[in-house]
VEXDRENDO-345546 format. One record per residue (C-alpha): x, y, z. Coordinates in steps of 0.05 Angstrom, whole numbers, plus 5000, padded with zeros to 4 digits. Example, Ala and Ser with C-alpha at 12.3 -4.5 7.8 and 13.67 -1.06 7.14 Angstrom:
REM residues 2
524649105156527349795143
This chain:
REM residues 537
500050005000503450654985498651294994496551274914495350554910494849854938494549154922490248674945490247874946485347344966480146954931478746994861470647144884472547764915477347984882472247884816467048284853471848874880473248924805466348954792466149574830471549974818469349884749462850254767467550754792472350904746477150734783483550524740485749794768490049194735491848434748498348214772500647634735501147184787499446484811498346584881496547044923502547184964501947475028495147255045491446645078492146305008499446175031498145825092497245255047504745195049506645495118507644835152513544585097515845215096517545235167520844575166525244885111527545355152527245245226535445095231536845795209538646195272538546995273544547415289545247695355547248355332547748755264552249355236545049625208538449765231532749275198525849665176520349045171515249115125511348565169511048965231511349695203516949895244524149785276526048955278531648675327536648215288533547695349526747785321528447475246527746845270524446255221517346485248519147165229519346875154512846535158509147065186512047485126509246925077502247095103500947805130499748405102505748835075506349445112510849735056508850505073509950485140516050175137518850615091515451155129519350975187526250955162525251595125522052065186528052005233532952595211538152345240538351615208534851855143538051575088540251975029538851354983535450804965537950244928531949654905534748974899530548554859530148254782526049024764525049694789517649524818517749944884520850494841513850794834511250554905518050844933517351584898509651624919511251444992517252024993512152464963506952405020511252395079513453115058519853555029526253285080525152675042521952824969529352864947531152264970535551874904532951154884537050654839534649964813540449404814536449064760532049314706528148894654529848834584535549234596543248894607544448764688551548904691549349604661543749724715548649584772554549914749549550524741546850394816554150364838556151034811549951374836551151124900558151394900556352054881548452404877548352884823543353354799543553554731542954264738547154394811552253724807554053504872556353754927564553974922569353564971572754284996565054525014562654645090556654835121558255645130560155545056556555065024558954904942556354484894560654314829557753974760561153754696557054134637555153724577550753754518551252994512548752994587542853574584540553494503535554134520541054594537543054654457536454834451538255614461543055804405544656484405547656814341549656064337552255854397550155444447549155864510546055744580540356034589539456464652534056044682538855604684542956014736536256154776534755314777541455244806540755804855533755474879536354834886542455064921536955404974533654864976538054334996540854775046534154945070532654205072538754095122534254445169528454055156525054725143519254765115518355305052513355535003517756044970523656254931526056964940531657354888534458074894540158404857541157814804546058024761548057684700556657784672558957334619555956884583557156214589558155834522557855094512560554614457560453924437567953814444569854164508566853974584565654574627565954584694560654994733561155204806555155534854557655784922553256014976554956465038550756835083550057525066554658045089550158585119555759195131558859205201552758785222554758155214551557635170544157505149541057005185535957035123539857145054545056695026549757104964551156604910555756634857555856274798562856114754565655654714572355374684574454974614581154784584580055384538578855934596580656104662575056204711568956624695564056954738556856914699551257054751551557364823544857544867541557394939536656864951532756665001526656125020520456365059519355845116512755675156513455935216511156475274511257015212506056755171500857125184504557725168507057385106500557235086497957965098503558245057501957704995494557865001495658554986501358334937495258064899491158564897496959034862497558454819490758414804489959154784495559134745493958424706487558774687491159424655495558874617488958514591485759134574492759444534495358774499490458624448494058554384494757704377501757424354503756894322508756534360510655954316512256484265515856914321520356364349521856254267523757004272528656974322532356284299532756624236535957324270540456944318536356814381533856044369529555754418527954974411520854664427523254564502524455354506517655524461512855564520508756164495501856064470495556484467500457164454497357864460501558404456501859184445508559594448509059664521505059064555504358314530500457664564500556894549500056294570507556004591507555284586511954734618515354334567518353594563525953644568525352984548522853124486528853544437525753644375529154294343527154644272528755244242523955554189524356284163525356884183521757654203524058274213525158474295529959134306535058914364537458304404536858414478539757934528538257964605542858294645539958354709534158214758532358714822527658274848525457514834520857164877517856394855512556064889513855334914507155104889509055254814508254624782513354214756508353694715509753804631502854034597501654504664501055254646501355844672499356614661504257034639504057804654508658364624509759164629515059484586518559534521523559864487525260494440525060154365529760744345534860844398535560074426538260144498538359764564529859704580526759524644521259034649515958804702513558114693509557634731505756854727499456764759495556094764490855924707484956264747489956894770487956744846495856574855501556984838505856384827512756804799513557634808519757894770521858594786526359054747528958554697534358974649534258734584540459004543541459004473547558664437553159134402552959074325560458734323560659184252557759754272563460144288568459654256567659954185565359224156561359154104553859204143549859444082548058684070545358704132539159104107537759154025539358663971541858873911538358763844541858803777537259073716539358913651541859433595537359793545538860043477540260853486533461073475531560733534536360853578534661513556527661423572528961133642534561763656528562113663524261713713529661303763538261163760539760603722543260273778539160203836538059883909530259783931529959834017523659544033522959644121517659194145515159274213509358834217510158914303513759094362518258514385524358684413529758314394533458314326534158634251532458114207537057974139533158174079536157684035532357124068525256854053521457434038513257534066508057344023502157753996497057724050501857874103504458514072497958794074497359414111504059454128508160084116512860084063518360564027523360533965529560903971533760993909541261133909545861263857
């Protein structure tokens, strides 16, 4: 029984007729393919020759480990294992949850993994739903099979092996040998082979790592150390992210990435006994170290300030509120985002399906709203198509505030609302603040609140390099030559030699000048759209 499910033996009348019923319920239910009913009266059948079988065996006296029994729910003395230990396992109940429930409550003898050893990973499921309901000190709790089916053993177990040597996360690593508990540091070899999604964001053709990549790493960081505590938290909190290089990633160079935390230094004060600085860096054979992000973070625990918490998020929501109304009001104008995220592959910001989250898009030039979806990083399916014009590439250079909810849902398909206030000057790109925020799908929930993001556009590299940037924005189309009396005749109307400039600007999105030697728009969605010919000799 786990708190999700349960299986249930006996005779084949009852079982028939409790089928019966969940039928009539809806209930979803399957057969084991078994014989026998283990752990039921049906084995009693057998108890007497099993007891014969095994009533030389002795028990220890003592044991270097402590022995969770899934026959009495709790704590077994290696005295207790006796052979009518065995028998009564044959025929009672399994009292898998509270076993498990057992071992995993105690913080001091909580294990930080569990290892199944069996011919398949059947209590993998069980295992997860039981962590799940006890609460979060043990949700991250790792789980390895020895033994998987249809898959080769000596694989399984060498795989069990090296998790048990080492826990790693792909995002934060594991935690560094040199790291303590004032400074806690987490280290993790970055590949593409390892985290396929991550080549997902190619900027001007590079792999790069995104920068919620730097905020997952930050939040787990918090979170484990919050976890040492046994605390529990239903909130992330970010000020003063800052964002320095960027970090780069190929296919034939591992990078090493490092998060530190350390309480924060408040002035002659002393430290924070509530935000943690972190600083992100990272090393390769190709570079010395690199700083790339730096902010504060902090988790919001239950506790004796709640109420006042809750007072201060109430009327949190009701800004929100106002303000998600102005933004539904102002954005109107629908956009197309398969067509935009084929806009911004083609201009050098690509964004695989794992990064597309955007649907139901309505924007105007200073306020925007969708629906931001949770994708399947399982799932890397990348294609470029086309292009559109966009005036400037921005990147994200830093965050004032940040604070995520821990009830945002991690499940692929969820969604979210997504909120936005700000936008930048078409004609003089420069660094433009934004104010975004997610609410729950009815907006009762402020579930993320982003505050004074700085979005900065990218230097030209040949704007002020003399290269040859006309390319960048007309084509050039040869005309034939006419006899002299019409080249005489066109003297009069145009230059024989000409360039046509067509500047599209079919909406505000800021983020890059499109090429306009590539696929050009058809008909229908040139319509309306402002156009001019300029003609140089």
């Amino acid at each position: 029984m786990t708190p999700s499910s349960v299986t249930v033996s006996g005779d084949v009348d009852a079982i028939s007729e409790l089928e019966a019923v969940l039928n009539e319920k809806s209930i979803f239910h399957r057969h084991l393919k078994l014989d026998v009913a283990y752990h039921s009266n049906h084995m009693k059948n057998v108890v007497e020759a099993y007891f014969k079988a095994i009533k030389t065996i002795k028990p220890a006296t003592t044991a270097i480990a402590i022995f969770f029994s899934s026959v009495t729910g709790g704590i077994a003395a290696p005295a207790d294992l006796g052979p009518a230990y065995w028998v009564q396992n044959l025929t009672s109940t399994v009292l898998f949850t509270n076993a498990l429930g057992k071992m995993c409550a105690d913080g001091e003898s909580r294990p930080n993994m569990l290892i199944e050893l069996g011919p398949h990973s059947a209590l993998k499921g069980p295992i997860r739903d039981t962590l799940k309901g006890i609460g979060p000190p043990t949700a991250k709790i790792a789980y390895a099979p020895t033994v998987v089916r249809n898959s080769e053993p000596s694989h399984s177990l060498l795989d069990a092996a090296g998790a048990a040597d080492g826990k790693r996360d792909d995002i934060l690593g594991t935690m560094a040998l040199f790291s303590n508990n004032l400074e806690p540091t987490w280290r993790n070899i970055v590949r593409l082979d390892d985290v396929p999604w991550l080549r997902e964001q190619r900027i001007q053709g590079m792999s790069v790592y995104p920068m919620a990549g730097y905020l997952a790493m930050a939040i787990e960081a918090a979170e484990r150390r919050a976890q040492q505590h046994e605390a529990i938290f239903y909130r992330f909190e970010f000020r003063e992210l800052k964002v320095g290089a960027a970090l780069v990633l190929t296919d034939d160079v591992d990078t090493e990435a490092v998060i530190t935390l350390r309480p924060y230094t408040e002035g002659t004060r002393g430290n924070s006994d509530i935000w943690d600085e972190f600083r992100i860096c990272s090393w390769n054979t190709k570079r010395a170290w690199t700083e790339h992000c730096t902010g504060h973070v902090r988790v919001r625990i239950n506790g004796k300030q709640q109420t006042l918490v809750s007072n201060v998020a109430e009327t949190g929501l009701k800004h929100m509120s106002i303000q998600t109304k102005k933004v539904m009001t102002a954005a109107t104008y629908r956009i197309d985002t398969q067509n935009m995220y084929r806009v911004l592959s083609g201009v050098g910001a690509g964004y695989g399906p794992c990064f597309q989250g955007l649907e139901n898009y309505f924007s105007n030039p200073h306020h925007s709203r969708a629906d931001l979806y949770l994708r399947d990083t399982k799932k890397v399916m990348y294609k470029d198509r086309g292009r559109m014009e966009l005036e400037a590439l921005y990147m994200p250079t830093m965050i004032r505030s940040l604070i995520i909810s821990a009830n945002l849902s991690t499940i692929p398909g969820d969604f979210v609302k997504a909120w936005c206030v700000g936008g930048p000057s078409l004609s003089t790109p420069q660094p433009t603040k934004f104010d975004l925020w997610a609410t729950s799908q009815d907006s009762t929930e402020v579930l993320i609140n982003m505050e004074g993001l700085i979005l900065t556009p990218m230097k030209d590299p040949n704007a002020d390099s003399g290269g040859d940037v006309a390319e960048l924005c007309y084509k050039i189309e040869w005309q034939p030559l006419h006899d002299d009396k019409a080249i005489a005749e066109e003297e009069r109307q145009e230059p024989i030699d000409y360039i046509n400039v067509t500047l599209w600007s079919p909406m505000s999105l800021p983020m890059a000048i499109l090429p306009m030697e590539s696929s050009p728009m058809d008909a229908s969605s040139m319509a309306g759209l402002p156009t001019a010919v300029l003609a140089i000799t």
